[in-house]
Backbone as JSON, one array per atom type, in Angstrom:
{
  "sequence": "XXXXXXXXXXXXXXXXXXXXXXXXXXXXXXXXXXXXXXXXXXXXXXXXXXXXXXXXXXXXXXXXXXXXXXXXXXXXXXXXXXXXXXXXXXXXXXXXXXXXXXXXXXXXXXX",
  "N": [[8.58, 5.07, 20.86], [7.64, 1.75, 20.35], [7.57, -0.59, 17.38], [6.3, -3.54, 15.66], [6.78, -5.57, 13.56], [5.52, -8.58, 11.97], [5.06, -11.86, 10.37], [2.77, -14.3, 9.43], [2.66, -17.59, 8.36], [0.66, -19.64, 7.23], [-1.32, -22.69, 7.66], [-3.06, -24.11, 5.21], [-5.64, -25.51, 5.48], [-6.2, -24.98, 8.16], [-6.55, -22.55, 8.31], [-9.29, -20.64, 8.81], [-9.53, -21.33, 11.55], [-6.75, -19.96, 12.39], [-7.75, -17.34, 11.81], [-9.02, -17.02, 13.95], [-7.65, -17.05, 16.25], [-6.08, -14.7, 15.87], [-7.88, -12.68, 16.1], [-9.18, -13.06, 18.55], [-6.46, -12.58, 19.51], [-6.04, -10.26, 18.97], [-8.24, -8.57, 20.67], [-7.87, -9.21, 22.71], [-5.19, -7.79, 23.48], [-5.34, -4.89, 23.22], [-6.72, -3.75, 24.67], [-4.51, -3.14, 26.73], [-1.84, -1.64, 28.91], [-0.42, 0.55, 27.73], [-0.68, -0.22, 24.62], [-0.78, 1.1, 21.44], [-1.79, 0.31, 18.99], [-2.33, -3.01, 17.62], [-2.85, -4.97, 15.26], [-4.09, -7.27, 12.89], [-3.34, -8.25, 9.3], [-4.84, -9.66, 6.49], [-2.69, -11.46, 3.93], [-2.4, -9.68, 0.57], [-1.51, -10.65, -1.74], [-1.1, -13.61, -0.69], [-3.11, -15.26, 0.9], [-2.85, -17.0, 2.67], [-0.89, -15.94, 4.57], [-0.29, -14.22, 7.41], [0.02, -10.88, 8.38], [1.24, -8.74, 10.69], [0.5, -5.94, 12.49], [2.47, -3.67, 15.35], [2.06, -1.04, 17.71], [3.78, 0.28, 20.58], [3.97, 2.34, 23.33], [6.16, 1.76, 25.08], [8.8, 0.14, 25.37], [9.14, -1.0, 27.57], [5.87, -1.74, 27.96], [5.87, -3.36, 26.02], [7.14, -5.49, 26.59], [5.68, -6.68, 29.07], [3.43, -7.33, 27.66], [4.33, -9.64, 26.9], [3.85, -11.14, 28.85], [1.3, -11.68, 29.38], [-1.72, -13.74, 29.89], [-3.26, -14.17, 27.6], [-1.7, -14.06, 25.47], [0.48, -15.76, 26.05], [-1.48, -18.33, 25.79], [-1.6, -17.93, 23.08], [0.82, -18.09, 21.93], [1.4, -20.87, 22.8], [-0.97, -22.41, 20.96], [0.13, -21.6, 18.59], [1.97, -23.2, 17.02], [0.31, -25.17, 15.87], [-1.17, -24.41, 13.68], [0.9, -22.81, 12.17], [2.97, -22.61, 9.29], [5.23, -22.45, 8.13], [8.4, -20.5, 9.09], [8.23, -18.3, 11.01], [8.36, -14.61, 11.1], [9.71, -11.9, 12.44], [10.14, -8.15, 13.34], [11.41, -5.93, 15.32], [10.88, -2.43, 16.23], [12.51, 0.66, 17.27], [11.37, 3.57, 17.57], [10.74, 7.16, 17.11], [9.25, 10.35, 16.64], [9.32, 12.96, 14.56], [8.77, 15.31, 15.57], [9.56, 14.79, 18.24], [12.06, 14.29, 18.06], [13.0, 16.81, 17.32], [12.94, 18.45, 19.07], [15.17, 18.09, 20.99], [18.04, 18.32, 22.58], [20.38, 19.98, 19.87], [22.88, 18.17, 18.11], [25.99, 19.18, 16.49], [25.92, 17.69, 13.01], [28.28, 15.54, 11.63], [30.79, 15.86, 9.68], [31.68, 14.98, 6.87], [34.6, 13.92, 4.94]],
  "CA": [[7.55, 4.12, 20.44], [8.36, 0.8, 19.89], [6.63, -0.64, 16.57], [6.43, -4.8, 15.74], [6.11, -5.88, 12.44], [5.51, -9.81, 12.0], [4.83, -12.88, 9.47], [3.0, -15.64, 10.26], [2.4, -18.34, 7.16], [-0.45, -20.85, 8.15], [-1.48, -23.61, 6.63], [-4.47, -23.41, 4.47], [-6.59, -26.07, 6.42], [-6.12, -24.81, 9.38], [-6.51, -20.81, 8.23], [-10.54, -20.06, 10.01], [-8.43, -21.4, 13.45], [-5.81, -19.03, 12.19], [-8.16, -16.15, 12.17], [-10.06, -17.04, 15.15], [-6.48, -16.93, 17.28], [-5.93, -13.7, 15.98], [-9.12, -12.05, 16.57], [-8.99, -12.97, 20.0], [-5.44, -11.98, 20.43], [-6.25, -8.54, 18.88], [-9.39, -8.09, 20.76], [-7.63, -8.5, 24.45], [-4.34, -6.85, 23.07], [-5.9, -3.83, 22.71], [-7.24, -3.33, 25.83], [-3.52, -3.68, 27.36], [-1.5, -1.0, 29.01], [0.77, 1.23, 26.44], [-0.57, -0.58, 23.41], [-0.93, 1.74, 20.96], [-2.12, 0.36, 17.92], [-2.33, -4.11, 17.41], [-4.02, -5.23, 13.98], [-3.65, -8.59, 11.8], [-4.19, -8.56, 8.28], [-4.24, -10.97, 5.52], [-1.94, -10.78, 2.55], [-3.17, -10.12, -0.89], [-0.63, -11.76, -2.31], [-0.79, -14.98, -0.26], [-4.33, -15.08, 1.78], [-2.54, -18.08, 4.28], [0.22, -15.29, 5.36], [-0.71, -13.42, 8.23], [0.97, -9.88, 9.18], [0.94, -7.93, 12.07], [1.74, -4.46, 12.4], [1.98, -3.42, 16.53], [2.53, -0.29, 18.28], [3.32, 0.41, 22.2], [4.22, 3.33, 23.77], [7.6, 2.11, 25.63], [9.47, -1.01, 25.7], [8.16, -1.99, 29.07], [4.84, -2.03, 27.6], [5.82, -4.68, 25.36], [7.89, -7.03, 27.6], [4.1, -6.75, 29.42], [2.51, -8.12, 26.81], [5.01, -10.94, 26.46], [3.82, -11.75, 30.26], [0.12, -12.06, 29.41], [-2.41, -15.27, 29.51], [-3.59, -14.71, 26.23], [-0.08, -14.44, 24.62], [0.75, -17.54, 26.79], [-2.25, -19.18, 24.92], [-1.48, -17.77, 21.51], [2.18, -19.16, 21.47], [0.58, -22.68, 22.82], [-1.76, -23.25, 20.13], [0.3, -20.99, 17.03], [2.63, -24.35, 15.96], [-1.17, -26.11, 15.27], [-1.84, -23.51, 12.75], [1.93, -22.22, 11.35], [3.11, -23.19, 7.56], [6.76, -22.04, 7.91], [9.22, -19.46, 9.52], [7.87, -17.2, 11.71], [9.44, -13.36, 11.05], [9.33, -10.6, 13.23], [10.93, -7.39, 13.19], [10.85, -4.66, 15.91], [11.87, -1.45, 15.83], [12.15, 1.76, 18.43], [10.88, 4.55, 16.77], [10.57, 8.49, 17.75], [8.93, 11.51, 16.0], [10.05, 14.52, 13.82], [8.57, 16.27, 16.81], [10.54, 14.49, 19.82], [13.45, 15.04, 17.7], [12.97, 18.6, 17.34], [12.53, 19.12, 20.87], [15.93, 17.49, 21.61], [19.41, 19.24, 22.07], [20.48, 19.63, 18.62], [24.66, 17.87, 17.71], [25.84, 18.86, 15.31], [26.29, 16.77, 12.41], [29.4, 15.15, 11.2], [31.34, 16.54, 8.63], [32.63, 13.75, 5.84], [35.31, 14.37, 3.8]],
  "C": [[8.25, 2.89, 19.87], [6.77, 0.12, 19.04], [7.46, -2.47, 16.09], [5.83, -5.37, 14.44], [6.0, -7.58, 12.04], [4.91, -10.65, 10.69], [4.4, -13.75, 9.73], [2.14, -16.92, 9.0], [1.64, -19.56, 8.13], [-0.54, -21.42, 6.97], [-3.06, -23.47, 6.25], [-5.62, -23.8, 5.17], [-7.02, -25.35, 7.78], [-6.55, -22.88, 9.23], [-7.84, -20.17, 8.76], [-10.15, -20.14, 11.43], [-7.79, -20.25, 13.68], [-6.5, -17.27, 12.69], [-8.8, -16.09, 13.48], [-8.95, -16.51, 15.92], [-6.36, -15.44, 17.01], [-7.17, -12.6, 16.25], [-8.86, -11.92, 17.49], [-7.89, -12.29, 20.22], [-5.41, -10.27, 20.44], [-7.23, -7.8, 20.01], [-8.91, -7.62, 22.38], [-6.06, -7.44, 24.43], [-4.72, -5.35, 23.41], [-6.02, -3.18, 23.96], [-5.76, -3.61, 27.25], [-2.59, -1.86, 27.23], [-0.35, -0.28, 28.03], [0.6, 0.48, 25.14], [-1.64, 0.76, 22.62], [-1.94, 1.6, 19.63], [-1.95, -1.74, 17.89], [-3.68, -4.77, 16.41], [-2.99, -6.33, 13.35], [-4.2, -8.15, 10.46], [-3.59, -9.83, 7.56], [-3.78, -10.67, 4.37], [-2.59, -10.92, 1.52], [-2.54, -10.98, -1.76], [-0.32, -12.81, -2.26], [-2.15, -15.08, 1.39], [-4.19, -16.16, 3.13], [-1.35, -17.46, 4.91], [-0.9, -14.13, 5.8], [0.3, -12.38, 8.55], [0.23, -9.05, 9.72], [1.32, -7.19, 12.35], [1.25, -3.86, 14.31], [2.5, -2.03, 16.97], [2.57, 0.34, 19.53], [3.95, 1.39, 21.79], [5.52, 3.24, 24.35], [7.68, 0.33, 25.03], [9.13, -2.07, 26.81], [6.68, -2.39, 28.62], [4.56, -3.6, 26.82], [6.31, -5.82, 25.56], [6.74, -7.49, 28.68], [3.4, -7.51, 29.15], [2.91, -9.7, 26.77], [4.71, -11.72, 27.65], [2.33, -12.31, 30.57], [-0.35, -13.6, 29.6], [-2.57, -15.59, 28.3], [-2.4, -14.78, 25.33], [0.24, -15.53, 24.9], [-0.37, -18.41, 25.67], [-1.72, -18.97, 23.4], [-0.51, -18.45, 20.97], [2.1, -20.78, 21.24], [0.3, -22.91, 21.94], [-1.0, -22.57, 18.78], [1.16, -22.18, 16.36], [0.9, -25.09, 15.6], [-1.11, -25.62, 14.17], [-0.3, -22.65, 11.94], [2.37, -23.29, 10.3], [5.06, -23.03, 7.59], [7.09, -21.06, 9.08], [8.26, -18.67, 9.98], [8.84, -16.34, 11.67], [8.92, -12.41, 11.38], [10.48, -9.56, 12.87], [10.64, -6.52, 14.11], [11.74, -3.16, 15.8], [11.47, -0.2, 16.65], [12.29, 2.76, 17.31], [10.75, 5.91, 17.25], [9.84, 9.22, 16.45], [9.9, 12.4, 15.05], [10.29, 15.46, 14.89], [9.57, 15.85, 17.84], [12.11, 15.01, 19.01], [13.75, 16.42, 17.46], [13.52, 18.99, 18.07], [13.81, 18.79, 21.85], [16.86, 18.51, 21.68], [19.8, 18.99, 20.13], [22.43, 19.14, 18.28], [24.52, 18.22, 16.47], [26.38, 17.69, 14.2], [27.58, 16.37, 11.94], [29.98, 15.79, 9.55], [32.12, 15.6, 7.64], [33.3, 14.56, 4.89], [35.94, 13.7, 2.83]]
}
């Protein structure tokens, strides 16, 4: 599982645009092959920072996404509506379970 954690600081004027873009992008997201999980919220700590927590099913799923219309639009219009630095983070992820289920090495021995 690959999981996408993001930042996106808007400017205050512009922050009902802000939500509108993400609405939409959540709404067709969603409905997109191997997405698992794609939600915006707004920070409590700073109500013009936007984060985004995503989760596909592979890797391919999410180089997919990066091929969309509405992503194509979202990138277009997100300098209108960004305040600063955009920060992402992704990260490939597995189970307790898949790891279970694997051969087991053993572990290293430090001395």
């Amino acid at each position: 599982m690959i999981i996408v954690q993001g930042y996106i600081p808007i400017k205050p004027e512009r922050r009902e645009e802000a939500l509108l873009m993400a609405r939409r992008m959540t709404d067709s997201t969603r409905d997109e092959v191997g997405c698992i999980s794609y939600e915006f919220f707004v920070g409590l700590s700073d109500p013009n920072t936007l984060m985004l927590f995503q989760e596909w099913e592979t890797m391919e799923a999410l180089m997919g996404h990066f091929q969309t219309e509405h992503m194509e639009e979202f990138l277009r219009d997100l300098p209108n509506v960004v305040a600063g630095e955009v920060v992402t983070r992704r990260y490939a992820v597995q189970s307790v379970e898949e790891e279970s289920d694997g051969p087991q090495e053993p572990s290293p021995t430090i001395h």
